[in-house]
NULO-964154 format. One record per residue: residue number from 1; residue in three letters; z negated, y, x negated of N, C-alpha, C in turn. Coordinates in pm, 1 decimal, padded with zeros to 6 digits. Each point is the difference from the previous one (the first is absolute). Example, Ala and Ser with C-alpha at 12.3 -4.5 7.8 and 13.67 -1.06 7.14 Angstrom:
# NULO-964154
{nr = 1&rest = ALA&n_w = -00780.0&n_v = -00569.0&n_u = -01319.0&ca_w = 00000.0&ca_v = 00119.0&ca_u = 00089.0&c_w = 00000.0&c_v = 00120.0&c_u = -00090.0}
{nr = 2&rest = SER&n_w = 00072.0&n_v = 00105.0&n_u = 00035.0&ca_w = -00006.0&ca_v = 00119.0&ca_u = -00082.0&c_w = -00073.0&c_v = 00109.0&c_u = 00077.0}
***
This chain:
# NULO-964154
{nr = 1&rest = UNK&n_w = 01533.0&n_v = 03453.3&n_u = -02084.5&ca_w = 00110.2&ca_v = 00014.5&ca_u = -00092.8&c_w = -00042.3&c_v = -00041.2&c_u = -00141.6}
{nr = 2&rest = UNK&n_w = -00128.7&n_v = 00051.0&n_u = -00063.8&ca_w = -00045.0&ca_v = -00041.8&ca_u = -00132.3&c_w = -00024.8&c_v = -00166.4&c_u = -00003.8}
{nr = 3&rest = UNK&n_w = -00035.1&n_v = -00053.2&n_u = 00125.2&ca_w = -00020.1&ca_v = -00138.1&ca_u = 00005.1&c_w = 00148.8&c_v = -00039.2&c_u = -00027.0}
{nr = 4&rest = UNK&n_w = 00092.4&n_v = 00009.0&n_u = 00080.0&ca_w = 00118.4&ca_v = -00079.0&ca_u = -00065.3&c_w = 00079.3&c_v = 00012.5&c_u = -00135.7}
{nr = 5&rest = UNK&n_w = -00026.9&n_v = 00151.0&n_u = -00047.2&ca_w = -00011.5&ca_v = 00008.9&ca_u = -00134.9&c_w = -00004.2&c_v = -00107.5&c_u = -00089.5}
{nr = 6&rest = UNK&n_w = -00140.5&n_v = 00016.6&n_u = -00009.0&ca_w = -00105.0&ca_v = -00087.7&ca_u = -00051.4&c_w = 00086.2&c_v = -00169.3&c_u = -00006.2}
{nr = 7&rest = UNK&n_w = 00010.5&n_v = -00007.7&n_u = 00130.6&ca_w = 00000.2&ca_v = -00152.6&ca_u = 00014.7&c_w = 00129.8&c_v = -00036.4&c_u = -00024.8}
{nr = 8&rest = UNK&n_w = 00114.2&n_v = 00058.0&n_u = -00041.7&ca_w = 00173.7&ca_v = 00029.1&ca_u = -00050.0&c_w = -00032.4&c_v = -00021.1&c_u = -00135.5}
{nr = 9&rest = UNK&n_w = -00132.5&n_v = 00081.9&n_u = -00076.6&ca_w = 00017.8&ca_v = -00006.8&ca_u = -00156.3&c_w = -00092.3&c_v = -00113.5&c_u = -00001.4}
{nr = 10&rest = UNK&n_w = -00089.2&n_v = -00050.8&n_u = 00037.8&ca_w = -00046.1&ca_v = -00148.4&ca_u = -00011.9&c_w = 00087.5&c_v = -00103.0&c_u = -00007.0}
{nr = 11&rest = UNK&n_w = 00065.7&n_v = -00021.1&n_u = 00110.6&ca_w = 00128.3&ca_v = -00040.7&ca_u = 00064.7&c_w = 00107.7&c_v = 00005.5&c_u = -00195.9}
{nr = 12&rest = UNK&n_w = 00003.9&n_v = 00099.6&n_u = -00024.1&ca_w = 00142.8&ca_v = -00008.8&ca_u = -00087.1&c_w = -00071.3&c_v = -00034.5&c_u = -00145.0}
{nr = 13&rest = UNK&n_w = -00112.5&n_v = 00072.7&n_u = -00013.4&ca_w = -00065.6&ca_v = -00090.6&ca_u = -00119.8&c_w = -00056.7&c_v = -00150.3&c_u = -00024.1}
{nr = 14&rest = UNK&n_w = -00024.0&n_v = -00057.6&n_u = 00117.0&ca_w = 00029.3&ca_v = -00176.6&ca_u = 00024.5&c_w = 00084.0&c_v = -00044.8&c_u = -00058.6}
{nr = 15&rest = UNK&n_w = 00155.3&n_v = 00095.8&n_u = 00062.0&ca_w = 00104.2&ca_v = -00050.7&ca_u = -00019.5&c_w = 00033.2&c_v = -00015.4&c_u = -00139.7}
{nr = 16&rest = UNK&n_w = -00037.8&n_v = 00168.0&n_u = -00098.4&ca_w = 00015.9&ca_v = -00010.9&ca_u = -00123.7&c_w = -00067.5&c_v = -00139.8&c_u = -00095.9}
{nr = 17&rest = UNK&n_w = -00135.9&n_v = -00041.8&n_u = 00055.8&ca_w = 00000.9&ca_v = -00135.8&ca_u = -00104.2&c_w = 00072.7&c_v = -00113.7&c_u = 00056.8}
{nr = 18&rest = UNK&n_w = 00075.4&n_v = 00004.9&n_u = 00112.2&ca_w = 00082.5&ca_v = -00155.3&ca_u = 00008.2&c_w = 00154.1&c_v = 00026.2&c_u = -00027.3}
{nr = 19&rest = UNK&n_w = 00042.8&n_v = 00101.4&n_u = -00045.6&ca_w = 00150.8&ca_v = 00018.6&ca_u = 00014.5&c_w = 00026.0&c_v = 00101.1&c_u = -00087.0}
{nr = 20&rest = UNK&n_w = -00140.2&n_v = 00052.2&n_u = -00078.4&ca_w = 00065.6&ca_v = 00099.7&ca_u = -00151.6&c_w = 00015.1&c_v = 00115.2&c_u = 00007.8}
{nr = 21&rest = UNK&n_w = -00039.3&n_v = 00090.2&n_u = 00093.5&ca_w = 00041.8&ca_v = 00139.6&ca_u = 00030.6&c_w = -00129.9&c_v = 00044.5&c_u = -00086.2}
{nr = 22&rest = UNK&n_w = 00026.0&n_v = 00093.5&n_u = -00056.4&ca_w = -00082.8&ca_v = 00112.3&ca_u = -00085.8&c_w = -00055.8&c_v = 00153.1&c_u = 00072.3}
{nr = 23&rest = UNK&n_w = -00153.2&n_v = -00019.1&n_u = 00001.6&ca_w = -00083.5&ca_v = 00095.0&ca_u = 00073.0&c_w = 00061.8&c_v = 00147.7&c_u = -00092.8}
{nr = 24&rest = UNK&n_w = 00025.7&n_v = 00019.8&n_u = -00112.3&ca_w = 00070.9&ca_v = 00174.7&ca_u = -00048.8&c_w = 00109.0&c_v = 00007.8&c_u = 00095.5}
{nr = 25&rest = UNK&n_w = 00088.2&n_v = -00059.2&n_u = 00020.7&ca_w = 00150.1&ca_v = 00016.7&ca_u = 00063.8&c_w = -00091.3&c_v = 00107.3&c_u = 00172.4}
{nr = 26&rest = UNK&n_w = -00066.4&n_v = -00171.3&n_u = 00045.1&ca_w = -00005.0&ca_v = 00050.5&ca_u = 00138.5&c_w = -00047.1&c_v = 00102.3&c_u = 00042.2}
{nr = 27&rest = UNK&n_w = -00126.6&n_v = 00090.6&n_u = -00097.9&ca_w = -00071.0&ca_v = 00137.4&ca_u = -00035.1&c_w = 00088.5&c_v = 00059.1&c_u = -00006.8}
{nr = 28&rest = UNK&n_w = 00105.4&n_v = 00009.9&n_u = -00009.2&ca_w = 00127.3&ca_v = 00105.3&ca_u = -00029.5&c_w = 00077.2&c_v = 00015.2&c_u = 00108.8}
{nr = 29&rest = UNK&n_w = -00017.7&n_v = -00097.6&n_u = 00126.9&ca_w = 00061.6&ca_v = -00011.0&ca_u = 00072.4&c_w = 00145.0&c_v = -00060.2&c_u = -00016.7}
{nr = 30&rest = UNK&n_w = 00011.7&n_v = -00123.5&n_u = -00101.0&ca_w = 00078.2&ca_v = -00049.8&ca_u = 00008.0&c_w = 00004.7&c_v = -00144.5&c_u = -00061.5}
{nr = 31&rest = UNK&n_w = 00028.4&n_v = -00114.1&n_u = 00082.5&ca_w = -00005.0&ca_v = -00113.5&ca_u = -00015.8&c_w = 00089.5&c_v = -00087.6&c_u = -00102.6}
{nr = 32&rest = UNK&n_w = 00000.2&n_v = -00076.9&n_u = -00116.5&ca_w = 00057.2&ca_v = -00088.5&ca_u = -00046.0&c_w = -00046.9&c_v = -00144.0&c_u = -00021.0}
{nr = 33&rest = UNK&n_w = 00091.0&n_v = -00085.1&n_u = 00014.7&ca_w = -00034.0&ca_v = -00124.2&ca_u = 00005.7&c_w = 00079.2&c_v = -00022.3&c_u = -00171.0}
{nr = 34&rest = UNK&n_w = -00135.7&n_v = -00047.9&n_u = -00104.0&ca_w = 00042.3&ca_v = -00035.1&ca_u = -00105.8&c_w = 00027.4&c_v = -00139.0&c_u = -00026.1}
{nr = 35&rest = UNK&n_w = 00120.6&n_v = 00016.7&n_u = -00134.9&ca_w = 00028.4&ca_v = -00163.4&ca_u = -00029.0&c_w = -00003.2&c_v = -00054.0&c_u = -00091.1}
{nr = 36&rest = UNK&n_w = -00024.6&n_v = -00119.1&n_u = -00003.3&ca_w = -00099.0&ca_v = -00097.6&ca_u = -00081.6&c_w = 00115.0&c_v = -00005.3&c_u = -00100.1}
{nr = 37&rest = UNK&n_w = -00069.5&n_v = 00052.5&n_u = -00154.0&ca_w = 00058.9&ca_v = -00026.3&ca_u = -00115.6&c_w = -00002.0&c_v = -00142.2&c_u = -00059.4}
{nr = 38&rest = UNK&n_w = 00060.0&n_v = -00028.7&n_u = -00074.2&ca_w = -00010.5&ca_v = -00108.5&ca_u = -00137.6&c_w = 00002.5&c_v = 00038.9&c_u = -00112.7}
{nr = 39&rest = UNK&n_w = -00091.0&n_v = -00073.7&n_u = -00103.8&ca_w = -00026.8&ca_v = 00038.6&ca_u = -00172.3&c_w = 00049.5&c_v = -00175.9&c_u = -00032.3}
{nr = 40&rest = UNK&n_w = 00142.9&n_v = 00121.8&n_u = -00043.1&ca_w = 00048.5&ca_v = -00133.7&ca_u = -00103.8&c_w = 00040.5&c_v = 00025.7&c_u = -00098.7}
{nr = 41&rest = UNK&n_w = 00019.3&n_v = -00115.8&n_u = -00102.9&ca_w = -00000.5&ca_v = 00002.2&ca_u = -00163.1&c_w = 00177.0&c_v = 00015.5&c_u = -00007.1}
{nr = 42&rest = UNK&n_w = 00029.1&n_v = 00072.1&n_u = -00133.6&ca_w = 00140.0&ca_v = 00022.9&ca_u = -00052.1&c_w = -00010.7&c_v = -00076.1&c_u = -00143.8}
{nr = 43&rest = UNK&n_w = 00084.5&n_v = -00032.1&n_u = -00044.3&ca_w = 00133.9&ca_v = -00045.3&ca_u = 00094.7&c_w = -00027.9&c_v = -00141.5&c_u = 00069.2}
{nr = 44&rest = UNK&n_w = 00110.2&n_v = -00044.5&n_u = 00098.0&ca_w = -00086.9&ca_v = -00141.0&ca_u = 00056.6&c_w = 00051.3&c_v = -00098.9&c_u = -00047.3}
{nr = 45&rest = UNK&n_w = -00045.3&n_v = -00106.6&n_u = -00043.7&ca_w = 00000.9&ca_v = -00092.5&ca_u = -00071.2&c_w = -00051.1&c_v = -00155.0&c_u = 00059.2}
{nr = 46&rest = UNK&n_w = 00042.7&n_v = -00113.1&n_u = -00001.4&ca_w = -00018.5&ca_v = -00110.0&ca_u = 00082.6&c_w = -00116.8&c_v = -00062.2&c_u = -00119.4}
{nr = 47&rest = UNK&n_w = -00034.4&n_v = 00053.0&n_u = -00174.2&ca_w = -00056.6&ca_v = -00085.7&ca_u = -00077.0&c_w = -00146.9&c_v = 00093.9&c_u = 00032.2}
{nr = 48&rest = UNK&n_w = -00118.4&n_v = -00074.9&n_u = 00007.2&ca_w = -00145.3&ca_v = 00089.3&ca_u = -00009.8&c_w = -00034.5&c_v = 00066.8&c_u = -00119.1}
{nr = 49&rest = UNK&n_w = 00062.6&n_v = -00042.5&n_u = -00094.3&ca_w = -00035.2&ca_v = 00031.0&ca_u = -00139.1&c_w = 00082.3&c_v = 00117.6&c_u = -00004.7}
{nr = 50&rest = UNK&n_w = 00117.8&n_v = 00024.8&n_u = 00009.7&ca_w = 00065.7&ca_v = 00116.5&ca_u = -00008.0&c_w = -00037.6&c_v = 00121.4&c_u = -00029.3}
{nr = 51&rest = UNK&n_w = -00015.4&n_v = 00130.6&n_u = -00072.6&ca_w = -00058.7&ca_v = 00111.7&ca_u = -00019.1&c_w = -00001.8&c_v = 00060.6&c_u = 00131.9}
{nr = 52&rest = UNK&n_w = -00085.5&n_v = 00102.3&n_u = 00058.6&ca_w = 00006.5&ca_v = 00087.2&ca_u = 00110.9&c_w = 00050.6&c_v = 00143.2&c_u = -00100.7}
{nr = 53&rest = UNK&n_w = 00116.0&n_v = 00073.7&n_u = 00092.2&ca_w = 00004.6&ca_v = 00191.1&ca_u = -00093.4&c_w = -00086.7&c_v = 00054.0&c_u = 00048.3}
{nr = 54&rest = UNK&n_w = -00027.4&n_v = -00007.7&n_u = 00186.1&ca_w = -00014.6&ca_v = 00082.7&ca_u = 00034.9&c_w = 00011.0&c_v = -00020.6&c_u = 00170.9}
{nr = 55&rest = UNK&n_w = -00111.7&n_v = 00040.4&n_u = 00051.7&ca_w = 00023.5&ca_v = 00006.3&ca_u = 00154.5&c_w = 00009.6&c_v = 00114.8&c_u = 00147.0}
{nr = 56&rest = UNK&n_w = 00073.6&n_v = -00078.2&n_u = 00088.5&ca_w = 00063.5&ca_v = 00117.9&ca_u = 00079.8&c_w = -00057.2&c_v = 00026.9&c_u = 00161.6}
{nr = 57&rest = UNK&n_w = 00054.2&n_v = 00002.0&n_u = 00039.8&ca_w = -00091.7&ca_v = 00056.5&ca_u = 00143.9&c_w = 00109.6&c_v = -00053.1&c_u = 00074.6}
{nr = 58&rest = UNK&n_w = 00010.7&n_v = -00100.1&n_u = 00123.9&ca_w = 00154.7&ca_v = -00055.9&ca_u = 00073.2&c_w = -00084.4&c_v = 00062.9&c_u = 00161.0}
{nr = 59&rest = UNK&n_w = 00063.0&n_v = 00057.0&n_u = 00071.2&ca_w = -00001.1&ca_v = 00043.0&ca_u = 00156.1&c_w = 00115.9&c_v = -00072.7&c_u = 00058.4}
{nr = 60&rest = UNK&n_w = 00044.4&n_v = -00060.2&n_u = 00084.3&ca_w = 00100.7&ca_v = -00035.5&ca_u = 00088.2&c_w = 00079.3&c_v = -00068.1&c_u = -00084.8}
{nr = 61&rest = UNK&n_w = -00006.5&n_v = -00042.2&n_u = -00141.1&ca_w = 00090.5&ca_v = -00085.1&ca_u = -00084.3&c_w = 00055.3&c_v = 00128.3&c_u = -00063.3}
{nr = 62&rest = UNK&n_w = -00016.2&n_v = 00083.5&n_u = -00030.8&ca_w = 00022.1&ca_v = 00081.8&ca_u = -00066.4&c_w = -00075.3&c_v = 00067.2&c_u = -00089.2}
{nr = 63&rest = UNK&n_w = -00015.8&n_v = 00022.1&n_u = -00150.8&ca_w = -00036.6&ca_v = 00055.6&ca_u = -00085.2&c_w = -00028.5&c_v = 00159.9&c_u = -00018.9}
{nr = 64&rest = UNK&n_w = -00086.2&n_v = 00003.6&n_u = 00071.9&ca_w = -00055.2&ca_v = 00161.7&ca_u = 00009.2&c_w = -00027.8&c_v = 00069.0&c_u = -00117.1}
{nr = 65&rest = UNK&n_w = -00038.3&n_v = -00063.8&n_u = -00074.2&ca_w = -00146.7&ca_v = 00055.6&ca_u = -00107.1&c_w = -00002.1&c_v = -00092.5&c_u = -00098.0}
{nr = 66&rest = UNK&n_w = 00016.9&n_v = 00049.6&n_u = -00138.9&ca_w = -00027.5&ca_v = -00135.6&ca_u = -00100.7&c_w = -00076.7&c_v = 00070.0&c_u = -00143.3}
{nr = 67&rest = UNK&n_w = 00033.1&n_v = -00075.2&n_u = -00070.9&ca_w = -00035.4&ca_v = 00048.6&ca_u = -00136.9&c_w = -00142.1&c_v = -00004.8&c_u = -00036.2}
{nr = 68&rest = UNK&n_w = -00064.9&n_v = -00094.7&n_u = 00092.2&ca_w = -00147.0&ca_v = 00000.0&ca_u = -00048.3&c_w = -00055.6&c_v = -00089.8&c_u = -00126.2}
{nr = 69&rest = UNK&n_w = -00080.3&n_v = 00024.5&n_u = -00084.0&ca_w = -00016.1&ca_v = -00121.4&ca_u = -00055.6&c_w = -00077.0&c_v = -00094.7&c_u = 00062.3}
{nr = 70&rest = UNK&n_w = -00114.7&n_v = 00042.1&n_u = 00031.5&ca_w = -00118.1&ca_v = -00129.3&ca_u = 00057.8&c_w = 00070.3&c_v = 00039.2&c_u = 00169.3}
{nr = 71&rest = UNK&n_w = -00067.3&n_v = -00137.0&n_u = 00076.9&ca_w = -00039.0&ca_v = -00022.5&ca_u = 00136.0&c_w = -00069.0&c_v = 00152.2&c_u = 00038.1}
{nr = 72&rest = UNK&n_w = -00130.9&n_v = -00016.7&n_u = -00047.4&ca_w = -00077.4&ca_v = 00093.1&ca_u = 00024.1&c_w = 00062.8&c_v = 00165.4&c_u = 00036.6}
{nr = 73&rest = UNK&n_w = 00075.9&n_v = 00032.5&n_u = -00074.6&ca_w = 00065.0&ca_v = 00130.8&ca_u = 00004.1&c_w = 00080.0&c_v = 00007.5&c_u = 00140.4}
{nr = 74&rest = UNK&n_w = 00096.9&n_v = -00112.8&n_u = -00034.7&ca_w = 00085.1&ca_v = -00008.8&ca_u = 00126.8&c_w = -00096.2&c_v = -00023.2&c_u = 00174.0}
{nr = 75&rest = UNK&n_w = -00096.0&n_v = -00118.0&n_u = -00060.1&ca_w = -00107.6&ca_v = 00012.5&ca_u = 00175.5&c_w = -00025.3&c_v = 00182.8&c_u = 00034.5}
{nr = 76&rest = UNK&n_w = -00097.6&n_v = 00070.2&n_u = -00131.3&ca_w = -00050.0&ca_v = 00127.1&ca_u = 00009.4&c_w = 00130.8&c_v = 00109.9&c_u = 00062.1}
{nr = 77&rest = UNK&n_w = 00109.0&n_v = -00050.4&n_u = -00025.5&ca_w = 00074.2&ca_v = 00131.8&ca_u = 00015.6&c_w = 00096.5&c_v = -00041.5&c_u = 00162.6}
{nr = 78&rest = UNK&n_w = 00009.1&n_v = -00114.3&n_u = 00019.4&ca_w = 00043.3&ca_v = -00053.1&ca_u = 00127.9&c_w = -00128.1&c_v = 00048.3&c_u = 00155.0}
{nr = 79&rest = UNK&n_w = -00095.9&n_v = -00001.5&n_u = -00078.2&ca_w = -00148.1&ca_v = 00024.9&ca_u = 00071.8&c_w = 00029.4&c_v = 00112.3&c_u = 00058.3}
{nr = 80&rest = UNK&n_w = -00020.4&n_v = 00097.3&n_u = -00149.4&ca_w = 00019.1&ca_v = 00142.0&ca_u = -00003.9&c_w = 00093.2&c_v = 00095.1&c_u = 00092.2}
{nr = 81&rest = UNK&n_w = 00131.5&n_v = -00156.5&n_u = 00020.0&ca_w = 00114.9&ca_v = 00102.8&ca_u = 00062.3&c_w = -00010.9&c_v = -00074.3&c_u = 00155.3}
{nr = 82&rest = UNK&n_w = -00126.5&n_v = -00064.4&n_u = 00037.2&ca_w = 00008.5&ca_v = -00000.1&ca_u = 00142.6&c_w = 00051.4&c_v = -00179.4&c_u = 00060.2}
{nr = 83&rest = UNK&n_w = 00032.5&n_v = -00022.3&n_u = -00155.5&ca_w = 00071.7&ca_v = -00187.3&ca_u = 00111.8&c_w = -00108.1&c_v = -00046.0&c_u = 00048.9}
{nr = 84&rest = UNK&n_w = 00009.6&n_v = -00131.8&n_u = 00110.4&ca_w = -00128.8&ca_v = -00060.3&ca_u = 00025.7&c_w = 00067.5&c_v = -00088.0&c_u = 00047.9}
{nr = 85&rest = UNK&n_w = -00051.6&n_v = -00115.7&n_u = -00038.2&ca_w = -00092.6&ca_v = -00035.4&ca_u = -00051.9&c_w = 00124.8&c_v = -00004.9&c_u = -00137.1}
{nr = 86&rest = UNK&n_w = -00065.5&n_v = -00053.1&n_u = -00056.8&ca_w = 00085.8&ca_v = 00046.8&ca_u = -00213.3&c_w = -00085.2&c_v = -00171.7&c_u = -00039.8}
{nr = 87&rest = UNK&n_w = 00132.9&n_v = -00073.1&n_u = -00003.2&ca_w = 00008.3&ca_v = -00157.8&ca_u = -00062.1&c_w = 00009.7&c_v = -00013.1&c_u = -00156.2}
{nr = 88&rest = UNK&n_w = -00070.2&n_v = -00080.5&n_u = -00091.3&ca_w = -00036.7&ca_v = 00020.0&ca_u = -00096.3&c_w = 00104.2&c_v = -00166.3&c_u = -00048.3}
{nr = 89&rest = UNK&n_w = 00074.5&n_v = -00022.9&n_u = -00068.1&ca_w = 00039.1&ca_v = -00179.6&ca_u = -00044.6&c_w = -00147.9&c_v = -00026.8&c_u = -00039.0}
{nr = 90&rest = UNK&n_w = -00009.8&n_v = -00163.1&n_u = 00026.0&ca_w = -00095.6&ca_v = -00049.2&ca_u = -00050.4&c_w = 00033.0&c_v = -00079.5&c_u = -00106.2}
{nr = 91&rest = UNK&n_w = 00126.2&n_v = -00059.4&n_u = -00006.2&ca_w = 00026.5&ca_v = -00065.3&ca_u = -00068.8&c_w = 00137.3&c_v = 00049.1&c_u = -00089.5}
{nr = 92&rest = UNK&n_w = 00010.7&n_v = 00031.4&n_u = -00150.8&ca_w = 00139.9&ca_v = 00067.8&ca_u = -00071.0&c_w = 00158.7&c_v = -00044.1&c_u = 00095.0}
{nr = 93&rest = UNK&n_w = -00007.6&n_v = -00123.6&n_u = -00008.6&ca_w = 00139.0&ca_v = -00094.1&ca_u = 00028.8&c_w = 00047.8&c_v = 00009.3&c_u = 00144.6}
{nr = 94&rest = UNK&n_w = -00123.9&n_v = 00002.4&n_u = 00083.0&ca_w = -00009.4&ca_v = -00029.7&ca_u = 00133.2&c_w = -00027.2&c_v = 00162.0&c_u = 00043.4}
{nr = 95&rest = UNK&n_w = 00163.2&n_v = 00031.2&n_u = 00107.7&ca_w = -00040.1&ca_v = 00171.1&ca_u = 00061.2&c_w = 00091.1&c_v = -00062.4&c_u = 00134.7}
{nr = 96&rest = UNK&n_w = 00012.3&n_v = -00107.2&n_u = 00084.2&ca_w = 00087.2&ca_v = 00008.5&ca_u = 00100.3&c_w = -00120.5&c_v = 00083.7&c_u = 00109.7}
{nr = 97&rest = UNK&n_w = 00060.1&n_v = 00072.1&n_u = 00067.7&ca_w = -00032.8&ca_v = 00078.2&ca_u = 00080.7&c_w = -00047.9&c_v = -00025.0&c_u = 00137.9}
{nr = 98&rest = UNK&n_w = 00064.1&n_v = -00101.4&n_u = 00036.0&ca_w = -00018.0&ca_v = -00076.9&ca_u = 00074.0&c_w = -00144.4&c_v = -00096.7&c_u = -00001.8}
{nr = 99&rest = UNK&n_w = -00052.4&n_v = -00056.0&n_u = -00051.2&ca_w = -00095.8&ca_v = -00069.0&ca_u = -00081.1&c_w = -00113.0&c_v = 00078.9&c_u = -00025.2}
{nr = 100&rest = UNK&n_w = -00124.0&n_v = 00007.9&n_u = 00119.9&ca_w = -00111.5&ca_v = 00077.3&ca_u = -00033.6&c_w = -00069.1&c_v = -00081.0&c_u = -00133.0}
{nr = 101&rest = UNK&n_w = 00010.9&n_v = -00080.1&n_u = -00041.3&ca_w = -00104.8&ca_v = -00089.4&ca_u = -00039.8&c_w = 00100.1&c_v = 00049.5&c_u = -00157.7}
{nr = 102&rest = UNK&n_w = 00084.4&n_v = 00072.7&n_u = 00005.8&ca_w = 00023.7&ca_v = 00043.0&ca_u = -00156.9&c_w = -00046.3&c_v = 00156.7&c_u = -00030.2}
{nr = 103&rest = UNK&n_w = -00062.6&n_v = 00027.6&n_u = 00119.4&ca_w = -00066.8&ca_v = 00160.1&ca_u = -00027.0&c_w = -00134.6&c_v = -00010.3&c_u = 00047.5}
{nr = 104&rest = UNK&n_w = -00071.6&n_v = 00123.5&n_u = -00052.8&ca_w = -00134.2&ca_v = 00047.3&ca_u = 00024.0&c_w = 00001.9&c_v = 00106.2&c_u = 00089.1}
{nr = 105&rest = UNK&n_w = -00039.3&n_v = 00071.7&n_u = 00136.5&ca_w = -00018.7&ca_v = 00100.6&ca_u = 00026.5&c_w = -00072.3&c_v = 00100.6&c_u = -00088.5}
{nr = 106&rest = UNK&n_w = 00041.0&n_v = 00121.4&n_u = -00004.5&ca_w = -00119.0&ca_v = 00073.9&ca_u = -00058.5&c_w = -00053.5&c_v = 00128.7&c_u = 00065.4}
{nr = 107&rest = UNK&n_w = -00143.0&n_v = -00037.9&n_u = -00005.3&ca_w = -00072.0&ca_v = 00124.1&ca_u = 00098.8&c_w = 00046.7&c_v = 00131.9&c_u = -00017.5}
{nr = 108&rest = UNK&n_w = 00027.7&n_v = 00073.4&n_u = -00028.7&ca_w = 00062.7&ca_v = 00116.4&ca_u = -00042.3&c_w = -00176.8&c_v = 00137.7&c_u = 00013.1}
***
């Protein structure tokens, strides 16, 4: 019985580095599959030069979380609240979503 234990939480912690599940949840006895944020700049603007106010946190195309000033705050607090993987713009102008090659993963 301890052998299949064992080999269920091997088994589901595999799973957690290919598909995002978080080892606190499953200790609790309960599983979530987290989702991959975006850090993008406000307001959006098609010119590069344009001022940035301020950046927000996007889940599913929707605006969860904003009001950050730097990147940095917004990666730290997207981290903090569990997204994974948490996409960083690489470039001001360029945020299509679609388009890995306009984001950075970030290790969290």
């Amino acid at each position: 019985m301890l052998a299949k234990i064992v080999n269920t939480v091997s088994t589901v912690l595999r799973m957690e580095e290919s598909v995002g599940f978080v080892n606190d949840e499953f200790l609790t006895n309960k599983l979530y599959i987290m989702q991959s944020a975006f850090i993008e700049y406000r307001p959006k603007q098609s010119n590069e030069h344009a001022p940035i106010t301020h950046f927000v946190i996007v889940v599913n195309g929707a605006e969860v979380h904003g009001n950050f000033s730097t990147q940095i705050q917004a990666k730290e607090f997207a981290c903090a609240k569990g997204y994974r993987p948490v996409h960083v713009a690489r470039v001001r102008h360029l945020q299509d979503r679609d388009q890995p090659a306009h984001w950075r993963k970030d290790p969290c």
